[in-house]
N, C-alpha and C positions, 0 to 999 in steps of 0.2 A: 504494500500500500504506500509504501513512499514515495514513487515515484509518483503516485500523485496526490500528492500532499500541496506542491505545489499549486497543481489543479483547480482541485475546492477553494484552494485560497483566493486565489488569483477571480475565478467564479465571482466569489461573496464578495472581494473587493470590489468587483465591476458591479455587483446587485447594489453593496454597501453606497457607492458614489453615485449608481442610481436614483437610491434610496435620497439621500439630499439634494439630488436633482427634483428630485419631486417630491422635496420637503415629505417624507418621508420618514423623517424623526420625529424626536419628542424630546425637550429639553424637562427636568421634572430634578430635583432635591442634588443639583449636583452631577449630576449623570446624564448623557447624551444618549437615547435609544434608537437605534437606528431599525425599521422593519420594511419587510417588502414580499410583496408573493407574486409569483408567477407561474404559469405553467409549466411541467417540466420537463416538455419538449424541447426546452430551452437549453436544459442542460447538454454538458459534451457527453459522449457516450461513455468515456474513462470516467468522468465523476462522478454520473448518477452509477454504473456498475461498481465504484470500489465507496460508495457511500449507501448500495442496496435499494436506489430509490428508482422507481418503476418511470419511464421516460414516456409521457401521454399527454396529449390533449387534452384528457379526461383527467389530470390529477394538476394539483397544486402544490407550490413548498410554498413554504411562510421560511422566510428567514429572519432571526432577530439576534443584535449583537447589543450589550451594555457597558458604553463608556464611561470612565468616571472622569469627568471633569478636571485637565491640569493645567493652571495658567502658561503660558511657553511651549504648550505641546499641543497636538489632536488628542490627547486623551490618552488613559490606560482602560486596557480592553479586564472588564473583571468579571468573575463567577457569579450567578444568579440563577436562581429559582426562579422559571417564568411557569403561569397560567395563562393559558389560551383558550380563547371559546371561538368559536364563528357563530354569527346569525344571521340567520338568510332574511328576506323580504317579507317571508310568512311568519316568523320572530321565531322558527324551530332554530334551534341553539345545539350546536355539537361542541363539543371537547378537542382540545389539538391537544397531541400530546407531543412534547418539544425532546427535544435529544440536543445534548453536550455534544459538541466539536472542538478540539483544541489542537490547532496544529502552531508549533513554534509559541509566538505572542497572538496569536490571534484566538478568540475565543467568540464560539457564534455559536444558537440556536437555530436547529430546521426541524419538520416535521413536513411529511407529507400528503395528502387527503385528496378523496375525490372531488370532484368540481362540473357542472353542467353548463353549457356553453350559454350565455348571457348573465349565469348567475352570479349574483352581488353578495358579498359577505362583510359584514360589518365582524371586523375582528377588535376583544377587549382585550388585553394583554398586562398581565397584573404582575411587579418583577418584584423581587426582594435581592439587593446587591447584595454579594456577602461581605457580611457585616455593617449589613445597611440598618436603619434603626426603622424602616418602615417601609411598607410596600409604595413602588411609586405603580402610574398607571398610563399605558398609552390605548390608542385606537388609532385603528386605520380603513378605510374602506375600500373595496376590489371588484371590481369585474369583471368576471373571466372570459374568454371568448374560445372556444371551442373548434368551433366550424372550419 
């Protein structure tokens, strides 16, 4: 898997700069959260095979990374406990369930999940930094396109 470790990275950083392209963060208690989701036909075929993540149309990653705020720098990428829900347009609410990625300095959240073409998901995303004294809280809204 090391040989692409690079990979993933390289991925999430282009998702990551995405992600602030399209204000796509969340500034909250000191901490910078960066999230984004997208199909994962997107992915290369080395990252979604050495990360197990099914490459579809029909599915989505959510990606989220938590920076803590350091004056003079872009931040330090740090460990957290994320919850994730999606809710669709009809208010049915599912669970993401997130997975640790840490390669080198970088440290990111992904999960993968099915997705139907037009549909819209309002994601709530609840972090606790470690050794954070409180959950902070973003949202983000998405819709997917299939076809």
């Amino acid at each position: 898997m090391t040989i692409f470790k690079g990979s993933i990275a390289a991925v999430c950083a282009c998702l990551l700069a995405a992600a602030a392209w399209a204000e796509n963060s969340t500034h909250a208690g000191g901490y910078t959260i960066h999230h984004n989701a997208l199909t994962t036909d997107n992915l290369p075929v080395q990252v979604a095979s050495a990360y197990k993540i099914q490459r579809s149309k029909n599915r989505a990653l959510l990606n989220v990374s938590v920076i803590r705020d350091e004056p003079g720098t872009t931040g330090i990428p740090v460990h957290a406990r994320i919850r994730a829900v999606a809710q669709n347009l009809y208010g049915q609410i599912r669970p993401i369930e997130m997975r640790e990625v840490v390669e080198d300095t970088a440290i990111y959240y992904i999960a993968d999940f099915p997705v139907a073409n037009r549909e819209v998901l309002n994601f709530q995303l609840e972090i606790m930094p470690e050794g954070g004294r409180y959950p902070l809280r973003a949202s983000m809204r998405q819709e997917f396109f299939t076809d």
